[in-house]
C-alpha positions as CSV (number, residue, x, y, z in Angstrom):
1,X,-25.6,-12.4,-26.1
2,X,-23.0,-13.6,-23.1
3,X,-24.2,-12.1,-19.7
4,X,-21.8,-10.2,-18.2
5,X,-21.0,-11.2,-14.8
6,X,-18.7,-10.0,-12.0
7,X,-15.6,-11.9,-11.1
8,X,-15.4,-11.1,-6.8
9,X,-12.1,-10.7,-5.4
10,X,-11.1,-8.6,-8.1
11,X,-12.0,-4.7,-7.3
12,X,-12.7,-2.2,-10.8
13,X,-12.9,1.9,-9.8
14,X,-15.3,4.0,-11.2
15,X,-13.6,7.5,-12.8
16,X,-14.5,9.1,-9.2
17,X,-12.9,6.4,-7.1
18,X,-9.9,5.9,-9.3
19,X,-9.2,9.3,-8.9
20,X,-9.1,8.7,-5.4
21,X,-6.9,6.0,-5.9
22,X,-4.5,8.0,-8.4
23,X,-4.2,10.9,-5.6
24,X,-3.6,8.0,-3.2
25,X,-0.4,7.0,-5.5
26,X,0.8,10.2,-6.4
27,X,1.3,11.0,-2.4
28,X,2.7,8.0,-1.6
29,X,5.1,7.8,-4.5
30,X,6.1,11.5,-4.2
31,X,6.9,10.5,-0.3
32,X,9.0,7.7,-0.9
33,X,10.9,9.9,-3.0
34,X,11.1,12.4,-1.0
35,X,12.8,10.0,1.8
36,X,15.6,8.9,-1.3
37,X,13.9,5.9,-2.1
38,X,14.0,4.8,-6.2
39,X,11.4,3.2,-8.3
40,X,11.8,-0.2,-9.7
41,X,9.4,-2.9,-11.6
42,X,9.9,-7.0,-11.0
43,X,8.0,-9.3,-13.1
44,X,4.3,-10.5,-12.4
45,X,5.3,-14.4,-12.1
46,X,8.7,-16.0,-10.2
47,X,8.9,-19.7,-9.9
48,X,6.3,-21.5,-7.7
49,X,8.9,-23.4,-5.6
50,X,10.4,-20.1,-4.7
51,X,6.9,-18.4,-3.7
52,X,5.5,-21.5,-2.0
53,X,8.7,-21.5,0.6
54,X,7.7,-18.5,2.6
55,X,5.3,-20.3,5.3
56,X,2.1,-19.3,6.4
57,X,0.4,-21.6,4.1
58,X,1.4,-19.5,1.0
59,X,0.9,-22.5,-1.1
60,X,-2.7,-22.0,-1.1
61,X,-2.9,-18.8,-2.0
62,X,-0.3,-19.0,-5.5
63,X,-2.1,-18.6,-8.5
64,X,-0.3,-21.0,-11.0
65,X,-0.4,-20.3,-14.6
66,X,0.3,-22.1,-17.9
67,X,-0.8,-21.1,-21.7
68,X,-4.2,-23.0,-22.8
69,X,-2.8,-24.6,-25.8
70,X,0.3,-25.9,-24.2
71,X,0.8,-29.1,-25.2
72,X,2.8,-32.5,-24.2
73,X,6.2,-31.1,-25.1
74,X,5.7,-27.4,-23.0
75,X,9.4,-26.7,-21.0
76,X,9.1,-27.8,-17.5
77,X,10.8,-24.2,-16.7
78,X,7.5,-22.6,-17.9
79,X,5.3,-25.1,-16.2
80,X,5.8,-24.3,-12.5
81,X,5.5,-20.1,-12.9
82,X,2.9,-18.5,-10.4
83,X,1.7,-15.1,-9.8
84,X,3.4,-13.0,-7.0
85,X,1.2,-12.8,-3.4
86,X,3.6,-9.8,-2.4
87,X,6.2,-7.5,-3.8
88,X,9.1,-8.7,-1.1
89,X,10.0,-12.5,-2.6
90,X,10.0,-11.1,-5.6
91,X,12.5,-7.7,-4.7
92,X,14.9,-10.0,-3.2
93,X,15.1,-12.3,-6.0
94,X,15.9,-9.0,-8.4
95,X,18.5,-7.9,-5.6
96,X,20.8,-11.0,-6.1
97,X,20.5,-10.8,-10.1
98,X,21.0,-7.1,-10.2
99,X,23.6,-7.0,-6.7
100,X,26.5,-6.2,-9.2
101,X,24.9,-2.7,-10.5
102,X,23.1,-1.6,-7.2
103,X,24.6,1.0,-4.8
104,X,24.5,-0.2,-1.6
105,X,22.7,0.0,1.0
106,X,19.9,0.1,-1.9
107,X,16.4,2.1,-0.8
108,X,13.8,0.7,-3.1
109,X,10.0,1.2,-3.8
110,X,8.0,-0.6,-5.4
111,X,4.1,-0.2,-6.5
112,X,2.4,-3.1,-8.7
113,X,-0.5,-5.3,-8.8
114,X,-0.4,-8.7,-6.7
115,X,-2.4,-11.9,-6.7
116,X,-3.8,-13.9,-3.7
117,X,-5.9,-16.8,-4.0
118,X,-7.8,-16.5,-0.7
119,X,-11.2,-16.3,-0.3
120,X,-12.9,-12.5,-1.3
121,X,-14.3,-10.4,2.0
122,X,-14.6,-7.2,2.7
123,X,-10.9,-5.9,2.6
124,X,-9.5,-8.9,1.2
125,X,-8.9,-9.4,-2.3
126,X,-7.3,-11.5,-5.1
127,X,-5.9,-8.9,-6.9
128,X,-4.5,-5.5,-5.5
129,X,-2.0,-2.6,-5.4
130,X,1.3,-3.1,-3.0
131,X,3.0,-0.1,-2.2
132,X,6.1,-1.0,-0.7
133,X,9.7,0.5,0.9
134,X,12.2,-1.7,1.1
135,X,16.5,-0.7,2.3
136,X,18.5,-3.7,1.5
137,X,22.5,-4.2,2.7
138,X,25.7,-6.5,2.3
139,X,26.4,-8.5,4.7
140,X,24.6,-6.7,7.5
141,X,21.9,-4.2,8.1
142,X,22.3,-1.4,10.4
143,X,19.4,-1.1,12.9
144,X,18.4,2.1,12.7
145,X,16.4,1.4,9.5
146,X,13.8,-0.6,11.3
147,X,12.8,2.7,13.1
148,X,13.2,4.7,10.1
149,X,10.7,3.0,7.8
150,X,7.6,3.3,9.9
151,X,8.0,7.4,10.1
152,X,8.2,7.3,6.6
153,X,4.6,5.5,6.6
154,X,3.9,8.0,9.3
155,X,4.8,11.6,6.8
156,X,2.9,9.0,3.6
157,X,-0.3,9.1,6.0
158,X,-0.3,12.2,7.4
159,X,-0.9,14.0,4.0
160,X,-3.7,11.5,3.2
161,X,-7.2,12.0,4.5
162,X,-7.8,8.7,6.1
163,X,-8.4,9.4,9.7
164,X,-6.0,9.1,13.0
165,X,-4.1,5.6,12.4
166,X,-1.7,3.7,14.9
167,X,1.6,1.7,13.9
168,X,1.8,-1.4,15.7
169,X,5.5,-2.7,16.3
170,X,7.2,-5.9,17.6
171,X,10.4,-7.6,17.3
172,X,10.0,-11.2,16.3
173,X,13.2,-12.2,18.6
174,X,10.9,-11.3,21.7
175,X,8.2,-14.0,21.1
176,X,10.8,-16.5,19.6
177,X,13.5,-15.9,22.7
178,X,10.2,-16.2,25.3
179,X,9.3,-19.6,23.6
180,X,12.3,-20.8,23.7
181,X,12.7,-19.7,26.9
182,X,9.5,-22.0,28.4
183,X,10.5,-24.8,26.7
184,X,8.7,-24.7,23.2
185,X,10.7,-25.6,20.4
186,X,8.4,-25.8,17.2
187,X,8.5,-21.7,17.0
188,X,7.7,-21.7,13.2
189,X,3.9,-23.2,14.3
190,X,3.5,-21.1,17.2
191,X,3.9,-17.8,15.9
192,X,1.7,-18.5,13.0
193,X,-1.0,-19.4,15.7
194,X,-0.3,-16.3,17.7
195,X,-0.1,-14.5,14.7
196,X,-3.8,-15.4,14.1
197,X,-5.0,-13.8,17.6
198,X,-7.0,-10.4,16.6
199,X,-9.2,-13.2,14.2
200,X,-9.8,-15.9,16.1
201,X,-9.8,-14.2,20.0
202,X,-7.5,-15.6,22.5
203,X,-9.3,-19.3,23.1
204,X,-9.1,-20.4,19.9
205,X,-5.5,-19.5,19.9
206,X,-5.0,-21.6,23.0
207,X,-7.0,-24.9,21.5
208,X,-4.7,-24.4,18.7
209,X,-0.9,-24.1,20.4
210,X,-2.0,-27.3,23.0
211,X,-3.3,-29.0,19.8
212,X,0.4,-27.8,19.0
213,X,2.1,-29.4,21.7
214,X,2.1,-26.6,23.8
215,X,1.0,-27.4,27.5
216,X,-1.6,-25.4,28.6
217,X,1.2,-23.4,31.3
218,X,3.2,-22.6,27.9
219,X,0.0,-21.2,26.5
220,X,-1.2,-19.2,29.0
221,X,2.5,-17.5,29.3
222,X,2.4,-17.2,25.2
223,X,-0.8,-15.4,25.5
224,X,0.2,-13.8,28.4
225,X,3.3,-11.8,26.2
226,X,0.5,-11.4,23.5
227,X,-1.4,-9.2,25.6
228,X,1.3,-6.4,26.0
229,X,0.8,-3.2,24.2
230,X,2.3,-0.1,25.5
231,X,3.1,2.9,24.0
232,X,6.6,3.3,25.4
233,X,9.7,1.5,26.2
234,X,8.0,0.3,29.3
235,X,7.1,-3.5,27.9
236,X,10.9,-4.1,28.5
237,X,9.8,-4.4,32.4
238,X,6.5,-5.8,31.7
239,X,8.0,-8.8,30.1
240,X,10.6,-9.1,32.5
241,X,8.0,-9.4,34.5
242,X,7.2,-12.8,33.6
243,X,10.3,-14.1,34.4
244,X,11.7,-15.6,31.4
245,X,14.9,-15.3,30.1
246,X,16.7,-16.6,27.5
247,X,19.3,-14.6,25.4
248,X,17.6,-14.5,22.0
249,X,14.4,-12.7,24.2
250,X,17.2,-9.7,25.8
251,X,18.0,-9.2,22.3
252,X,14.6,-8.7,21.2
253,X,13.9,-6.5,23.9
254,X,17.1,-4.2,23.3
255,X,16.0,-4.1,19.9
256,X,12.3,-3.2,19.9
257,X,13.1,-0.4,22.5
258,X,15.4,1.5,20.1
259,X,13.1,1.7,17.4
260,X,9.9,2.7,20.1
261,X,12.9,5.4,20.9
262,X,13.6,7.4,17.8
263,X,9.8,6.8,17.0
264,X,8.6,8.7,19.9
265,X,11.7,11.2,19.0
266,X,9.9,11.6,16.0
267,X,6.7,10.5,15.4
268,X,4.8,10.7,18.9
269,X,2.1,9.0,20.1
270,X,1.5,7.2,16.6
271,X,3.5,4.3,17.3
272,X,2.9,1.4,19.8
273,X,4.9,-1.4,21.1
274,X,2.3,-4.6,20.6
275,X,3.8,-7.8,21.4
276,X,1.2,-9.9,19.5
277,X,2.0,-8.9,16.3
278,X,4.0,-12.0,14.6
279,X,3.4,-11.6,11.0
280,X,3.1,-15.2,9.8
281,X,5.3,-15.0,6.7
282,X,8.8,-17.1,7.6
283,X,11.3,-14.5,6.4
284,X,11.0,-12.1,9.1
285,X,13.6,-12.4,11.6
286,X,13.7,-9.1,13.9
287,X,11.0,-5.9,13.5
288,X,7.9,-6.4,12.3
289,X,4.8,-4.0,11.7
290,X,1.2,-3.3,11.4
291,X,-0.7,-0.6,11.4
292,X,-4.2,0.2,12.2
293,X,-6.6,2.9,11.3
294,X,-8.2,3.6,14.7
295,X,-12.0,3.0,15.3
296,X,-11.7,0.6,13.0
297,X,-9.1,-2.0,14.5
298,X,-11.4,-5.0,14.1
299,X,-10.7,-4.3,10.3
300,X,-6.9,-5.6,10.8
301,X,-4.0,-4.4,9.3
302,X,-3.4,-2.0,6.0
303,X,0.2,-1.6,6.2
304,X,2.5,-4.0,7.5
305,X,6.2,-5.4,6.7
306,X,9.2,-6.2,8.5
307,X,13.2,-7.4,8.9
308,X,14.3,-10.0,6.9
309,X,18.1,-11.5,7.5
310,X,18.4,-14.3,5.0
311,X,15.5,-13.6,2.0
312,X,18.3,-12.5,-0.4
313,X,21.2,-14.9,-0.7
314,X,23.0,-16.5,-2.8
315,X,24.9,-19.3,-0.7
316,X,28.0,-16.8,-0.8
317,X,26.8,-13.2,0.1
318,X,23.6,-12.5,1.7
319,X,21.9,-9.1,1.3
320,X,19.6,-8.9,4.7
321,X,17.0,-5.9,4.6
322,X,14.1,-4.5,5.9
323,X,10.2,-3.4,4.3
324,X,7.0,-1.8,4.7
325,X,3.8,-2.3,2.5
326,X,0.8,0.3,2.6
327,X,-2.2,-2.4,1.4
328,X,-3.7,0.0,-0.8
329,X,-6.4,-2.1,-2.3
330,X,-7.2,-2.5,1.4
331,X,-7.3,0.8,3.0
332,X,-9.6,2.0,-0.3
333,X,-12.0,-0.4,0.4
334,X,-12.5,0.6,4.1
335,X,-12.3,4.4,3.4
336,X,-13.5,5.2,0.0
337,X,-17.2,5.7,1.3
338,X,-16.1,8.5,3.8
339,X,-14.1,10.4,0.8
340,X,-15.7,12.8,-1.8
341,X,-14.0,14.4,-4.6
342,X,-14.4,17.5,-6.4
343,X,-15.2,16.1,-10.0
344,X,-15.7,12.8,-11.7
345,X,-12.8,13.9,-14.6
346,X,-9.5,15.7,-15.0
347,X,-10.6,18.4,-17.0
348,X,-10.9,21.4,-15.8
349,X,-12.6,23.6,-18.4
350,X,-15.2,22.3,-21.2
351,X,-14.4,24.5,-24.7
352,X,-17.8,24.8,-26.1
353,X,-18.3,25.1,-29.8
354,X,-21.2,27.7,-31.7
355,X,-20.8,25.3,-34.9
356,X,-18.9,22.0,-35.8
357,X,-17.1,24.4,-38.1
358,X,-15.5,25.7,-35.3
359,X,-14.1,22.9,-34.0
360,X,-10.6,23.9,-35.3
361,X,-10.7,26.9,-33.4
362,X,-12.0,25.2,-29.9
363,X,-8.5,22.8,-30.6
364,X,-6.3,25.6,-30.6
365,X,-7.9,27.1,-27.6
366,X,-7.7,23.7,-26.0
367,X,-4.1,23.6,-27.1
368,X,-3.3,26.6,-25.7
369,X,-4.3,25.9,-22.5
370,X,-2.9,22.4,-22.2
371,X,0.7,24.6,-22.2
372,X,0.4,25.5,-19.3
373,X,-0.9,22.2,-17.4
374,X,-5.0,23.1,-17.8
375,X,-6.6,19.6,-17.7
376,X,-9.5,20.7,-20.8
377,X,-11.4,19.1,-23.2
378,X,-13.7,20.1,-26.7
379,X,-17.1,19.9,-26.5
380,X,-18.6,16.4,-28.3
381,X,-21.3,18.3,-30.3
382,X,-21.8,21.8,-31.4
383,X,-25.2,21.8,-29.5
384,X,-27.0,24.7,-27.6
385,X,-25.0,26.2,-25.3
386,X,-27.4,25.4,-22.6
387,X,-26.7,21.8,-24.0
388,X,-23.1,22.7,-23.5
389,X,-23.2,23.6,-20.0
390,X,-25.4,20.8,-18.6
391,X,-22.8,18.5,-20.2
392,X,-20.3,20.3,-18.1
393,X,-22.0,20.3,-15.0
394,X,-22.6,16.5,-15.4
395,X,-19.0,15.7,-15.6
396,X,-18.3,18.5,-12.7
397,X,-16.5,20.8,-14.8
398,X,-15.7,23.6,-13.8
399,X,-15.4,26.1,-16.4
400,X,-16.9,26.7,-19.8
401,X,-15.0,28.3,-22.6
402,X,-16.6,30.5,-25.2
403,X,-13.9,31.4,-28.1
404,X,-14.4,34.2,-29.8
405,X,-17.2,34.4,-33.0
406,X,-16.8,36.4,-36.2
407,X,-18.1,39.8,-34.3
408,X,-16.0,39.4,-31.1
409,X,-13.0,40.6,-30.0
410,X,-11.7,38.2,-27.5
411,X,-12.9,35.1,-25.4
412,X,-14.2,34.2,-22.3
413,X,-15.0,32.0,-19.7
414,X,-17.9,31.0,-17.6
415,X,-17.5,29.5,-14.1
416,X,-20.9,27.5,-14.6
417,X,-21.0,26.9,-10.5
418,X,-21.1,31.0,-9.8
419,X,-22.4,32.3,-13.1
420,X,-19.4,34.6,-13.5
421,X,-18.2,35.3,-17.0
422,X,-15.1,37.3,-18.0
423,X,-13.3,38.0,-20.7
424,X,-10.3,35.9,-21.2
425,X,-7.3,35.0,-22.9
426,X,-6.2,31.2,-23.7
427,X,-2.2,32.3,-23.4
428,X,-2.9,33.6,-19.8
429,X,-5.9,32.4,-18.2
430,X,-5.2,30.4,-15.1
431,X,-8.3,28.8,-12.7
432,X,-8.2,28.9,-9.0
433,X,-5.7,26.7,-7.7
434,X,-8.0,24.3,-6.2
435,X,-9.6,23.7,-9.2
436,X,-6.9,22.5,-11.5
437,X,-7.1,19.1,-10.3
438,X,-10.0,17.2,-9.1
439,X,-9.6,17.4,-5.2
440,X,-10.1,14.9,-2.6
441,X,-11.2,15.7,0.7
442,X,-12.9,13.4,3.5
């Protein structure tokens, strides 16, 4: 017999922990929705030379595929397909087939599966859930959607029981226009570096940018922007402070202190202006976010996204837009131990059986219930009743239900925690609210 061996990188819930997951995606889906944005589905694979184009060294981490028996004659177009590393190349690739029968500007989520080929660690995974927000325009984006997206990530957290969490929020303009400003010009590199500051601490980031061909005056004033987090409008002076100015910077500036505005409007004190935060992927052009869940902000970021100007174009129109993803793969992993939930299975009552020939008779019941929403199930075997209600308990059912014999007039239910047993009918029965569904509490 073949051993069965794990594959790391690659996460597998147990019944309790996908049900945390599953709560996880109902609340989040029901809160995009809420906030008007609509569901769609893009393919698992887009063409490698489109996914490898997006910086940041993406062309290690594409997963390429091909069929085992392909042989000699296989079409090159099918050759060079690779699994998507996030849900955004992808989204704008389906915006400019699809531009003619969108309504714009188009509010889009998205929740699928994604592949990274990076090494497994705690957090970190090869495959896991995205669940992303994206608003997408012609021609030109209005700015108030960059502060709008992180308080819809704000109401999504709020109703989740993962702790006190902080949004982290830059504009990409501020560390490109400072750059520029003291005389570096090979900005792709140098944000990637910076971008790389909470992992590596701030010396390794300043071997890297001289290796770079930063001087080390230009690095100690790039490090010197990095290390400006405040919670207000107030970085605007602080980086003034430093006396560099170049237009592209100004912009920045303007830019970052609207959204901080109408977040502290109306989300207060949850998000921060952090001018280290670069996000190493190449399509971002203005805001860009992270967020962290506080206490644990060596963990890094489990939701993070950003503007995009030129993702989406077609050489004629371009469609600039704006995202946020919630890592949800991510933010199980670090919070999953502190969570407990209420039962390891849907169902909600157990319909025991006296005999197999009354299995019939525990379907209807089961039937009837199901009407009206109660998650239930038949017993396996007609055992003992005893039998019965140790099964129950095992699972973390609830309720047991006894239908009726040949000498009784009407049903009734146990509630096998308590001990209380009533007489009850299937057409009107309902359980406590909180225990119709397996609840999730931390």
């Amino acid at each position: 017999m073949t051993k069965v061996r794990p594959i790391s990188g690659f996460p597998e819930w147990l019944p309790r922990e996908r049900i945390v997951e599953q709560h996880f995606l109902d609340v989040i889906r029901e809160t995009f929705e809420l906030h008007g944005f609509a569901s769609i589905q893009t393919r698992a694979v887009e063409p490698i030379e489109r996914l490898s184009s997006q910086g940041a060294d993406t062309d290690k981490e594409i997963y390429a595929i091909s069929r085992l028996a392909a042989g000699a004659d296989e079409p090159t177009r099918d050759a060079r397909l690779g699994l998507h590393f996030d849900l955004t190349v992808p989204f704008a690739r389906y915006v400019l087939e699809n531009a003619g029968q969108l309504t714009f500007p188009f509010r889009r989520y998205q929740i699928q599966p994604v592949w990274r080929g990076e090494r497994p660690q705690e957090g970190r995974y090869r495959e896991f859930t995205q669940c992303d927000i994206d608003i997408v325009d012609v021609g030109q984006l209005a700015p108030h959607y960059e502060a709008e997206l992180p308080l819809v990530i704000a109401d999504a957290f709020s109703k989740l029981p993962i702790g006190p969490f902080r949004i982290q929020v830059n504009n990409r303009k501020i560390p490109e226009g400072f750059y520029l400003g003291i005389g570096l010009t090979d900005i792709k590199t140098m944000l990637q570096i910076v971008d790389k500051l909470d992992k590596i601490g701030p010396q390794r980031v300043d071997d890297l940018m001289v290796a770079a061909g930063a001087t080390a005056e230009q690095s100690k004033a790039a490090l010197a922007l990095a290390e400006i987090t405040t919670p207000d409008e107030s970085f605007v002076d602080r980086v003034n402070a430093l006396g560099v100015r170049h237009e592209t910077l100004t912009q920045g500036l303007a830019e970052l202190a609207a959204v901080m505005r109408v977040g502290a409007e109306h989300a207060s004190g949850l998000m921060v202006a952090d001018l280290k935060v670069a996000r190493g992927l190449d399509y971002y052009t203005g805001t860009v976010y992270e967020t962290q869940l506080i206490g644990s902000e060596s963990y890094g970021s489990i939701c993070s996204g950003g503007r995009y100007d030129a993702l989406a174009s077609d050489g004629r129109t371009t469609y600039p837009g704006v995202g946020i993803s919630i890592g949800l793969s991510r933010l199980l992993a670090k919070i999953m131990p502190t969570l407990s939930v209420s039962r390891s299975t849907p169902s909600c009552v157990l319909v025991a059986l006296a005999a197999e020939t009354d299995r019939t008779q525990g379907m209807a019941v089961a039937a009837a219930l199901r009407e009206r929403g109660i998650p239930c199930e038949v017993a396996p075997a007609a055992d003992k009743f005893g039998k019965q209600i140790k099964f129950a308990e095992r699972r973390g059912i609830p309720f047991v239900w006894f239908p009726a014999s040949a000498d009784e007039e009407s049903d009734s239910v146990k509630d096998i925690r308590s001990g209380a047993q009533s007489v009850s009918d299937a057409s009107s029965w309902m359980p406590p609210a909180d225990d119709l569904r397996p609840r999730v509490t931390a």
